[in-house]
N, C-alpha and C positions, 0 to 999 in steps of 0.2 A: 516149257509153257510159252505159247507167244506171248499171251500177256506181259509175262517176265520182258522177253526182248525186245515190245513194245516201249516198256516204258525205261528199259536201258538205253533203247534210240532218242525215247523224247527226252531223257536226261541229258543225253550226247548233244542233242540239238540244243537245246536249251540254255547249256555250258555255254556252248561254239559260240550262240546269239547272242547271248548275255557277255560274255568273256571275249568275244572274238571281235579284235575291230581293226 
């Protein structure tokens, strides 16, 4: 489902921006 791996990316990104500095 892209769905699915859509929203495994926006998780990813999400993490990164949040957590990533």
């Amino acid at each position: 489902m892209k769905v699915n791996l859509l929203k495994d990316i926006a998780e990813f990104v999400n993490e990164f921006i949040l957590g990533g500095g």
